[in-house]
N, C-alpha and C positions, 0 to 999 in steps of 0.2 A: 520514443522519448518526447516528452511537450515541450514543446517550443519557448522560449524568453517571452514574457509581453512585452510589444514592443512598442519604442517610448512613445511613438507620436500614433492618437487617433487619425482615422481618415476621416477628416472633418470635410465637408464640402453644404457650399449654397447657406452660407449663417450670416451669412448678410442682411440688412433690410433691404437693401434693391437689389437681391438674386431674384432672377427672375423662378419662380416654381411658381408649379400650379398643377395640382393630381389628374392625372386619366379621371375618367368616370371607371367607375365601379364594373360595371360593361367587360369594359376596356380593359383594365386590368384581369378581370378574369378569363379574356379570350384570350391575351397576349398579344404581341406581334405577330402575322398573319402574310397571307399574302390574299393579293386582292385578285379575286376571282375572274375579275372583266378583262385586267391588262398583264396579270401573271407577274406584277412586281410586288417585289417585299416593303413590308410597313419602312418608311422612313422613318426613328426616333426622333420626338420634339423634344428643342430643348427645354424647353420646363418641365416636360415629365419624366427626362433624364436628373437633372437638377432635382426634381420633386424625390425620385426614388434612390438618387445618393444620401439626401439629403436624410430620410427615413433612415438608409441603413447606419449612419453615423451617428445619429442619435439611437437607434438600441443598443450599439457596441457602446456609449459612454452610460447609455441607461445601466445595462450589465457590467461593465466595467467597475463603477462606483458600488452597484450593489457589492461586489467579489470583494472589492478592497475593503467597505464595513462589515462585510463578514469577518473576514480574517481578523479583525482588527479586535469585534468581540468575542471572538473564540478563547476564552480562557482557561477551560479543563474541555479533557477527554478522556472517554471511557472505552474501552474495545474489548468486547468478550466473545466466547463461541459456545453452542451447545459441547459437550463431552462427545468426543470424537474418535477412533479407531487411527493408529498411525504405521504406516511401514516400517520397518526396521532398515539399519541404516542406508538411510536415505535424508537428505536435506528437504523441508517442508517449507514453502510460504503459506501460511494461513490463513493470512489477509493480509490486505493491504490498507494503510490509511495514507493521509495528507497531513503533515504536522504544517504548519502555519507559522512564518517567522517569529522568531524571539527565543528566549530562553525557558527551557521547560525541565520541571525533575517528572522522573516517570519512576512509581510502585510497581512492578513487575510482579506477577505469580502466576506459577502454573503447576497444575498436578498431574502428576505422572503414574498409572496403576496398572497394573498386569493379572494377569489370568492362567498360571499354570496346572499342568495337567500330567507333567511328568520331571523325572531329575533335570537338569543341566547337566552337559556333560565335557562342558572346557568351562570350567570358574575363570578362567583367564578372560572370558571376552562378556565376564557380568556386567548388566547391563549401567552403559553411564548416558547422561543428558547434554546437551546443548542446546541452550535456548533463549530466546530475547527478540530483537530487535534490531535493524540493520537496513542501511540503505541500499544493500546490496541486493536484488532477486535470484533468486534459482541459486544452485550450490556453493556457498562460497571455499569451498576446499574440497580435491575430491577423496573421496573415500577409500583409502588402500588400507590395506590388510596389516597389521602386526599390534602390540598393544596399546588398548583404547586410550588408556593415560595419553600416552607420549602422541598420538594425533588431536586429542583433546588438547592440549597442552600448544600443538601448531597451529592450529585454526583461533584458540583465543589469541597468540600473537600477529594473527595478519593486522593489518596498515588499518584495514574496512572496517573492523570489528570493534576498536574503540574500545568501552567501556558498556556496550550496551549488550551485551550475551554471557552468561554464567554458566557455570557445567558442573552437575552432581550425579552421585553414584544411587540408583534406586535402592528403595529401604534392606539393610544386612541383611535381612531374611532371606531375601533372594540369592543375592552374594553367595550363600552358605549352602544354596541347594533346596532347601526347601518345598514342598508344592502349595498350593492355595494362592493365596494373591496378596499382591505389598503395594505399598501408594508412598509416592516421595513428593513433598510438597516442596517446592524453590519459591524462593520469594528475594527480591533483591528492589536496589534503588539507584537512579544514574540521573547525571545531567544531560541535555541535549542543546547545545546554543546555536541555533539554525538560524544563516546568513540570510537563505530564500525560503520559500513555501518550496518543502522537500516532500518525498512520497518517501514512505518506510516500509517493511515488510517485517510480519511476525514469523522469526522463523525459530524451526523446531529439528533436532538431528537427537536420534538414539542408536548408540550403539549397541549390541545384543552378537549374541550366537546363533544362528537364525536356526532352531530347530525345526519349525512350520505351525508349532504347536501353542506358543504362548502368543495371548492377547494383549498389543499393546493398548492403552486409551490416554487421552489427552485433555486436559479441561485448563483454560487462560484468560487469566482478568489483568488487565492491564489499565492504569490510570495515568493522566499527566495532569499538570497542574504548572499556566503560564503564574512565572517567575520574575521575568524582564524584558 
């Protein structure tokens, strides 16, 4: 987990009368040493101690200030993948992004297609989706056995899930037994009002009959668009 930034820089030597003053160039790239004739170690001077606080305080505010006008103009984002292969049930992270404080509506879509080659032979466990977006990583519910509805139905009620995951049943054709292949497009819209700069994960869950024989594939475009 990443750490808070935290509130004070380590400022050191920004005074006009700090004393600094750099090693030579030499110097710094031998390091501290020991001296060959008396067998004792480098003493640090104080201004080249001063010198080299003084350096790292200034890149952590150089960096600091870049990170924070980042953030500041970040106002849409886009997160797609090439068309992908997915296991069956099983919970997916498929990326990861950084949403950036503020208020954001997010366009959601993903397609979902299969490749069968022979019947189904429990219609009870035809295939349904779960998928979005969540600040939760790796499973958020696990996966036990009975019908996909009613676990479907518990996992959109967890505390973590929000508003940001939807759940469809892949195109009738399948449902019905069918062979050849079906494509079910989800498409949905959510708000996100983020307190901090949060990490989110795209996740993805299908429930199926696992024959060994149907291909599932995945494809996800996802947009946001700062709001407030």
């Amino acid at each position: 987990m990443a750490e808070e930034r935290p509130e004070e820089l380590p400022e050191w030597g920004t005074k006009i009368e700090s004393l600094i003053k750099a090693p030579s160039l030499e110097k710094r790239k031998l390091g501290y040493s020991i001296d060959p004739t008396t067998g004792l170690a480098d003493i640090p001077s104080l201004k080249g101690e001063n010198w080299f606080r003084n350096l790292v305080y200034k890149w952590i505010k150089y960096f600091d200030e870049k990170i924070s006008n980042l953030n500041i103009s970040i106002n849409s984002l886009s997160i797609s993948d090439k068309e992908k292969q997915i296991d069956l049930n099983k919970w997916h992270d498929l990326i990861s992004f950084v949403l950036p404080k503020g208020k954001w509506i997010f366009i959601i879509s993903f397609k979902h297609s299969i490749a069968r080659d022979q019947q189904l032979n429990n219609l009870e466990q035809s295939p349904i989706f779960v998928c979005g977006i969540s600040k939760t990583s790796g499973p958020l519910s696990e996966i036990n056995s009975g019908n996909n509805i009613e676990i479907v139905k518990r996992i959109l009620s967890l505390s973590e899930v929000g508003n940001t995951l939807y759940s469809s049943y892949l195109a009738k054709e399948y449902e019905q037994g069918h062979l050849g292949s079906a494509v079910e497009n989800i498409g949905f819209s959510c708000i996100i009002d983020n307190q901090i700069d949060t990490t989110y994960y795209v996740k993805d869950l299908c429930f199926s009959y696992p024959n060994g024989l149907d291909v599932f594939k995945i494809f996800y475009q996802i947009n946001a668009i700062k709001i407030g």
